[in-house]
Backbone as CSV, one residue per row, in Angstrom:
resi,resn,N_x,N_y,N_z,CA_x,CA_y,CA_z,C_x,C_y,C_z
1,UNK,17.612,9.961,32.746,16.843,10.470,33.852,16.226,9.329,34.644
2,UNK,15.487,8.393,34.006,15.167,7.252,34.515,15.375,5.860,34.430
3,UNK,16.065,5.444,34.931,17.010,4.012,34.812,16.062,2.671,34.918
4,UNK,15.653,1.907,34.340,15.082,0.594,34.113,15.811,-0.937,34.333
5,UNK,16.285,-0.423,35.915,17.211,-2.005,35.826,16.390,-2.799,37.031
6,UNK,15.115,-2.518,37.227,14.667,-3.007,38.188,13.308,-4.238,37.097
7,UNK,12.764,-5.014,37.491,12.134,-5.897,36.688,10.698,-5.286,36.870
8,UNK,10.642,-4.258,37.468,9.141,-3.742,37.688,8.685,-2.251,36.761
9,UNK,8.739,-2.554,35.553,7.944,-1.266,34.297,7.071,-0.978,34.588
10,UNK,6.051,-0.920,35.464,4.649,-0.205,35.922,4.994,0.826,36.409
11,UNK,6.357,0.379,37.537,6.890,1.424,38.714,7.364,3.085,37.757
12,UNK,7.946,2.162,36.728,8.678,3.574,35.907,7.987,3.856,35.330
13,UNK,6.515,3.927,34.505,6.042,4.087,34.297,5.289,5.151,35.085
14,UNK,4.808,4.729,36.521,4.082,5.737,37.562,4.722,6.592,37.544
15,UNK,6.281,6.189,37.407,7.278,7.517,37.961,7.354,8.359,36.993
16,UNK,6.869,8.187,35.610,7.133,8.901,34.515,5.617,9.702,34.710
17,UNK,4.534,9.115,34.822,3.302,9.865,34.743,3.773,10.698,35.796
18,UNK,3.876,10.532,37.086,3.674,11.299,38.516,4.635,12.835,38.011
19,UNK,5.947,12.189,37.126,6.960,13.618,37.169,6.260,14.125,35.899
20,UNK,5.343,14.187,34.921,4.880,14.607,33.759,4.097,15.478,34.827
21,UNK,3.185,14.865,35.448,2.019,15.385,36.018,2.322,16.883,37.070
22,UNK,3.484,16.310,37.875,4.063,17.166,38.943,4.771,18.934,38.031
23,UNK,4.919,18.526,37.099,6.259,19.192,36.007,5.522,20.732,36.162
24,UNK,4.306,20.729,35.928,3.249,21.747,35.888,3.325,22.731,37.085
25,UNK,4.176,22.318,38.217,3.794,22.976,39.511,5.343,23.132,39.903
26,UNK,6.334,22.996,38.964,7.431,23.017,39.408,8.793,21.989,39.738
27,UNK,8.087,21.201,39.614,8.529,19.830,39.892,9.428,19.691,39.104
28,UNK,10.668,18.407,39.367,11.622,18.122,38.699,12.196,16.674,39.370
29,UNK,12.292,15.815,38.657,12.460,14.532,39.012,14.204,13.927,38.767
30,UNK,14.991,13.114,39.795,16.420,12.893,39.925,16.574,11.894,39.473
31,UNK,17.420,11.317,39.211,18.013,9.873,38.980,17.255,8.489,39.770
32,UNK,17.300,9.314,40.910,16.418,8.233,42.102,14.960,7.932,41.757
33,UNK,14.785,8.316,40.730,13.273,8.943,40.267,12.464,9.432,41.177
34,UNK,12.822,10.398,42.479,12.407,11.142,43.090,11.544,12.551,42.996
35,UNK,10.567,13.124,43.150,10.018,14.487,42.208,10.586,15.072,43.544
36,UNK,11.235,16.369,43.456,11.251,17.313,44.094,10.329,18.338,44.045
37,UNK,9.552,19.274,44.850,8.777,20.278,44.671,9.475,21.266,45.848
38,UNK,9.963,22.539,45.443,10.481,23.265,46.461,11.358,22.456,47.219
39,UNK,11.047,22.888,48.356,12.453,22.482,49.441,12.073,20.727,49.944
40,UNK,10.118,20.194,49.674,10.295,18.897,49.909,10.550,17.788,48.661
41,UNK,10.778,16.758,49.362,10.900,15.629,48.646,9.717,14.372,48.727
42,UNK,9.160,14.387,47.296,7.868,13.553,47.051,8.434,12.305,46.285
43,UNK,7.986,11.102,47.287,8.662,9.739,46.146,7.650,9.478,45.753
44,UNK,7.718,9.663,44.519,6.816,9.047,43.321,6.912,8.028,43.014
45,UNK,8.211,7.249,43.017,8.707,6.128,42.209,8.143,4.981,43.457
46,UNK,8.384,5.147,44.763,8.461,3.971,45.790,7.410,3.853,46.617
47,UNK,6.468,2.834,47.168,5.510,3.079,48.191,5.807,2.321,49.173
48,UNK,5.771,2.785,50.204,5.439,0.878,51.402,3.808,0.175,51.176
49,UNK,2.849,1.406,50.117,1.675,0.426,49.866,1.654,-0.633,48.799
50,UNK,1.600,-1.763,49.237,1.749,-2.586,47.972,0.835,-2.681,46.882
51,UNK,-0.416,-2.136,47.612,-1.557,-2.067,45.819,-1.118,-0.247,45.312
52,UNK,-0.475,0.316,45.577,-0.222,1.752,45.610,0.044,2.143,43.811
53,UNK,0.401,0.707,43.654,1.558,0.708,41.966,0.104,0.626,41.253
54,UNK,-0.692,-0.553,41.962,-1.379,-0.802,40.773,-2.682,-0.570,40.729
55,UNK,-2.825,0.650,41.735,-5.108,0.985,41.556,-4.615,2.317,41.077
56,UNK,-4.944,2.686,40.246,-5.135,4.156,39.331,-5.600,5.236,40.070
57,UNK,-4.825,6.221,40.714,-4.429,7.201,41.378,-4.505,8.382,40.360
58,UNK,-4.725,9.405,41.154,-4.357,10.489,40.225,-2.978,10.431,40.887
59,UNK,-2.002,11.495,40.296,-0.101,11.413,40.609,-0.672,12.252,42.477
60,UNK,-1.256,13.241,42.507,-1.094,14.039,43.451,-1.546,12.891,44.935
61,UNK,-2.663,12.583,44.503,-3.275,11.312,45.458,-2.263,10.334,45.847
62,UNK,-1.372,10.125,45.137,-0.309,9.045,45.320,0.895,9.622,45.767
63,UNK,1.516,11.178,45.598,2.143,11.402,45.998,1.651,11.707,47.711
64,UNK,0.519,11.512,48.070,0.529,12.092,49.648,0.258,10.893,50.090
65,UNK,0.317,9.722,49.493,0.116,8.190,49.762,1.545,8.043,50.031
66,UNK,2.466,8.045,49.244,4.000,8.045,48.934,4.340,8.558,50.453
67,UNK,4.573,9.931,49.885,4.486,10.705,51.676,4.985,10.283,53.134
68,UNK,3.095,9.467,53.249,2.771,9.369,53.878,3.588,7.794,54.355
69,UNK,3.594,7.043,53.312,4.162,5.663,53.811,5.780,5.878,53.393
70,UNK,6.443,7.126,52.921,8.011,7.312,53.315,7.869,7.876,54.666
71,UNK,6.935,7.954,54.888,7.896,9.166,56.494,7.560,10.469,56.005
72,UNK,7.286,11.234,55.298,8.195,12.243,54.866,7.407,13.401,55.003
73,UNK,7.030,13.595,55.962,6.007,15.315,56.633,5.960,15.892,55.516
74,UNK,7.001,16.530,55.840,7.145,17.718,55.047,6.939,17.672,53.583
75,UNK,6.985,16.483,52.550,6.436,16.728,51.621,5.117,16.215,51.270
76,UNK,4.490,15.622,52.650,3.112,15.613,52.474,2.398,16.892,52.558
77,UNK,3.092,17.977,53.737,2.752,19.485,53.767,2.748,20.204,52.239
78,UNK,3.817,19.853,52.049,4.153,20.887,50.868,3.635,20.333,49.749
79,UNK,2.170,18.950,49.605,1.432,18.985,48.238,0.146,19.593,48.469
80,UNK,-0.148,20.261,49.574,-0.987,21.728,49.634,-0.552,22.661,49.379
81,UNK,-1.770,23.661,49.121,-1.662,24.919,49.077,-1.467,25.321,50.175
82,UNK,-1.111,26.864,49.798,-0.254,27.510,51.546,-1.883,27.746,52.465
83,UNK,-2.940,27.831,51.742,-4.054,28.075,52.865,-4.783,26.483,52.880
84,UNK,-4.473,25.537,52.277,-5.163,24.618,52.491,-5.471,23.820,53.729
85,UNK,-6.587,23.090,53.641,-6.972,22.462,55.113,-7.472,20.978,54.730
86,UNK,-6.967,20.785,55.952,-6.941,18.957,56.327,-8.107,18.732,57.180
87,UNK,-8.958,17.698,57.253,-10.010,17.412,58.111,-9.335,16.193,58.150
88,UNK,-9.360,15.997,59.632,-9.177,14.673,59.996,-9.787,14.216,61.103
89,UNK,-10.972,13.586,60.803,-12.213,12.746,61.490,-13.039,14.519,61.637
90,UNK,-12.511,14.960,63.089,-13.271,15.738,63.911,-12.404,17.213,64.217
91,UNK,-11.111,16.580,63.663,-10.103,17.662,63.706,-10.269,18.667,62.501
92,UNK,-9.446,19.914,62.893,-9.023,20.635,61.240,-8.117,21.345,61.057
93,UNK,-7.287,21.010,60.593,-5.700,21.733,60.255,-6.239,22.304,59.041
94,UNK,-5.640,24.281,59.425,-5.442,24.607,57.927,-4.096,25.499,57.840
95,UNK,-3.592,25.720,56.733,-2.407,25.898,56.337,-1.058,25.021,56.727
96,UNK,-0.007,25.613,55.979,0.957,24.515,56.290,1.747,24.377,57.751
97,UNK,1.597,25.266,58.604,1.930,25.130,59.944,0.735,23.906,60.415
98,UNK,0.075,24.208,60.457,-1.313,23.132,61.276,-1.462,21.780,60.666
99,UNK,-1.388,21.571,59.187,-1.068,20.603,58.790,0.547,19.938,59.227
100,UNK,1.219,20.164,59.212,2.584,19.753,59.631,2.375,19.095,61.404
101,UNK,1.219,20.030,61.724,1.241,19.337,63.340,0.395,17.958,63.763
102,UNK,-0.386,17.981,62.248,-1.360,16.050,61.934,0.534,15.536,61.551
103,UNK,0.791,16.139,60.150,1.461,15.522,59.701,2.551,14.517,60.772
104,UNK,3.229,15.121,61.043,4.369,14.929,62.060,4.349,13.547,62.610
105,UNK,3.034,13.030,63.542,3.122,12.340,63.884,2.032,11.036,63.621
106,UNK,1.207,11.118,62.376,0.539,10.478,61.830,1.695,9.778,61.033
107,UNK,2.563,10.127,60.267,3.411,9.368,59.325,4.439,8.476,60.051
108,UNK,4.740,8.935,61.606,5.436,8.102,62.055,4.757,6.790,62.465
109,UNK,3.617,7.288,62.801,2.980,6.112,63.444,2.327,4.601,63.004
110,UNK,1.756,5.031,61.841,0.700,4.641,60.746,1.413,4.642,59.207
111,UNK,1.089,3.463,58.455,0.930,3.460,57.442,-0.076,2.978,56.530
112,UNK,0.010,3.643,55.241,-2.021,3.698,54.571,-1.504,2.712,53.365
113,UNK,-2.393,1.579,53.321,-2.403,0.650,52.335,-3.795,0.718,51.550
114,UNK,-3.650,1.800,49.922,-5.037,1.977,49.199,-5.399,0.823,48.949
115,UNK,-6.714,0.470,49.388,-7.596,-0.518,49.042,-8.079,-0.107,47.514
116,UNK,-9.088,0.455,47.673,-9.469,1.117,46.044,-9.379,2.706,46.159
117,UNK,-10.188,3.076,44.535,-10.843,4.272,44.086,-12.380,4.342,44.264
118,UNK,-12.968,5.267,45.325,-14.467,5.191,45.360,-14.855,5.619,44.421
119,UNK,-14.071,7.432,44.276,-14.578,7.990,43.413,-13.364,8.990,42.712
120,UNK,-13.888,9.122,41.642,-13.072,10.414,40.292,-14.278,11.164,40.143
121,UNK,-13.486,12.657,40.487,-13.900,13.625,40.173,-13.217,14.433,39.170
122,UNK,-13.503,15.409,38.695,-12.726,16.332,37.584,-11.735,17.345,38.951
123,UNK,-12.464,17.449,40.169,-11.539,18.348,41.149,-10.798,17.386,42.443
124,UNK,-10.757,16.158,41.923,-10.324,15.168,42.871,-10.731,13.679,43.005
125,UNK,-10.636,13.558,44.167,-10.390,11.442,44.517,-10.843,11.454,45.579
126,UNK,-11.404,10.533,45.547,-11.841,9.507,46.880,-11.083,8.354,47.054
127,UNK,-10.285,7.785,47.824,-9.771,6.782,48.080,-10.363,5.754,49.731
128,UNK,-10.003,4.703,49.142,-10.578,3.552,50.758,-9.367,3.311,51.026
129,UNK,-8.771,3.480,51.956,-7.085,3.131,52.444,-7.387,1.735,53.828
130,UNK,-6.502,1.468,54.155,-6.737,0.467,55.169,-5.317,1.209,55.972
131,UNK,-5.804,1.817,57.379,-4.330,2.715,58.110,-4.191,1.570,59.332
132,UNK,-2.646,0.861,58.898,-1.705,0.082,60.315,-1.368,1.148,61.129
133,UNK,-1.516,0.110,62.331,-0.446,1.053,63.311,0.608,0.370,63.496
134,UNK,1.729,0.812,63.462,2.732,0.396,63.754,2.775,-0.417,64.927
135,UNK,1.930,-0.379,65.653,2.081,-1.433,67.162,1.389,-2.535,66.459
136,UNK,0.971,-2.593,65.733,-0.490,-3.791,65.403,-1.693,-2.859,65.522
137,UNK,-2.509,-3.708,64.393,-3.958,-3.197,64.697,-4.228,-2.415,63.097
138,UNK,-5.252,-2.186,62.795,-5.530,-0.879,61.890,-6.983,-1.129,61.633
139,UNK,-7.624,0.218,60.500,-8.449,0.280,60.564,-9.030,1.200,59.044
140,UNK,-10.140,0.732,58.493,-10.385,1.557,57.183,-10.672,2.869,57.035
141,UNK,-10.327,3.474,56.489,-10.755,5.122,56.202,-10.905,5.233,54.648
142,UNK,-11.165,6.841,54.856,-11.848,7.670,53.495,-10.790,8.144,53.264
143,UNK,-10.088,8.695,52.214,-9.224,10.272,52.398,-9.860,10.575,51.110
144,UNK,-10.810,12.005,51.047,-11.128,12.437,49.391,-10.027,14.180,49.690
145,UNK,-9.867,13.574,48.200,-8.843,14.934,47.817,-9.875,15.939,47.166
146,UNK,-9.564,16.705,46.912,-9.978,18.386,46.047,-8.412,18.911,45.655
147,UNK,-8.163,18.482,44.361,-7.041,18.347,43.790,-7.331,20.227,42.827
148,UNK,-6.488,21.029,43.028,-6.594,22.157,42.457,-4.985,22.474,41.457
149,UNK,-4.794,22.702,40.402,-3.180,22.527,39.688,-2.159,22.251,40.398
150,UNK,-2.248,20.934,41.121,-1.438,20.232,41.292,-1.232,20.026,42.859
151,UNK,-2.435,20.796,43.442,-2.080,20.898,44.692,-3.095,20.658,45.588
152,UNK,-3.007,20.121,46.979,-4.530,20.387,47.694,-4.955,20.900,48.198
153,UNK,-5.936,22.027,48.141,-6.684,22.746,48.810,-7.190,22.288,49.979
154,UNK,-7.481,21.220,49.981,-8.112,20.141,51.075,-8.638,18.450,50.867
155,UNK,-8.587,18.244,51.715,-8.236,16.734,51.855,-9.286,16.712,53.183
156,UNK,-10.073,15.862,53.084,-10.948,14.880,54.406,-10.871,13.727,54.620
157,UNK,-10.373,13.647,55.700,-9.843,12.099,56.149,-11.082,11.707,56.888
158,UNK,-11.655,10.389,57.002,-12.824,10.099,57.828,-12.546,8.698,57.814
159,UNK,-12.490,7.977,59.080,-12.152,6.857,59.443,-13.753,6.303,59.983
160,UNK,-13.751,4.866,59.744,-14.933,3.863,59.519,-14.731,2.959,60.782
């Protein structure tokens, strides 16, 4: 299921926690060490964040990190719940139509490099991300999760 020819054991390691963790909600992980959930695709195994491998994430927090620095909307949508809501700064997407309409074009634009963990909760994370823009430029934010079996109810993004 998971192939070890790469010199990096942390990575397979994440990828083994993230698909243990995901397994609960349906999940099922490929050769690529990819988790599938429903119809999206969550990379667990790969980030474009380079501290992403190594600050202690919960799996769900990292999969919308993942997500977010593959490109990949739709399976940042689909690690909410179907009524869940997104705050972002001043905005508020809820459910997965409204989220998909942040999503869409936040992932093309921007990518989130986790700085740290503020905070652990028993219902979620706080993370400090540092968001590029793809033109140049970026800037620090919040994102705290409210992590519910496996999924997010909501997420607040608040930029600094």
């Amino acid at each position: 299921m998971f192939r070890t020819t790469s010199r990096r054991p942390a990575l397979v390691v994440a990828t083994v926690a993230a698909a243990i963790a995901l397994a609960g909600c349906g999940a099922s992980s490929n050769e690529a060490g990819q988790t599938s959930t429903g119809a999206a695709s969550v990379a667990a195994a790969s980030s474009a964040s380079p501290t992403a491998g190594r600050i202690q994430m919960d799996p769900v927090t990292k999969a919308f990190v993942d997500a977010w620095n593959n490109r990949d909307a739709t399976a940042m949508v689909n690690l909410f719940t179907a009524d869940g809501v997104l705050v972002d700064d001043t905005r508020t997407f809820r459910g997965h139509d409204e989220i998909r309409t942040f999503a869409e074009p936040e992932v093309t634009g921007y990518t989130i490099e986790v700085l740290t963990v503020e905070e652990r909760r028993a219902d979620g994370q706080k993370i400090l991300v540092e968001v590029n823009r793809n033109s140049g430029g970026g800037f620090k934010a919040t994102f705290d999760f409210t992590i519910a079996d496996g999924r997010i109810p909501r997420a607040n993004l608040q930029y600094a």
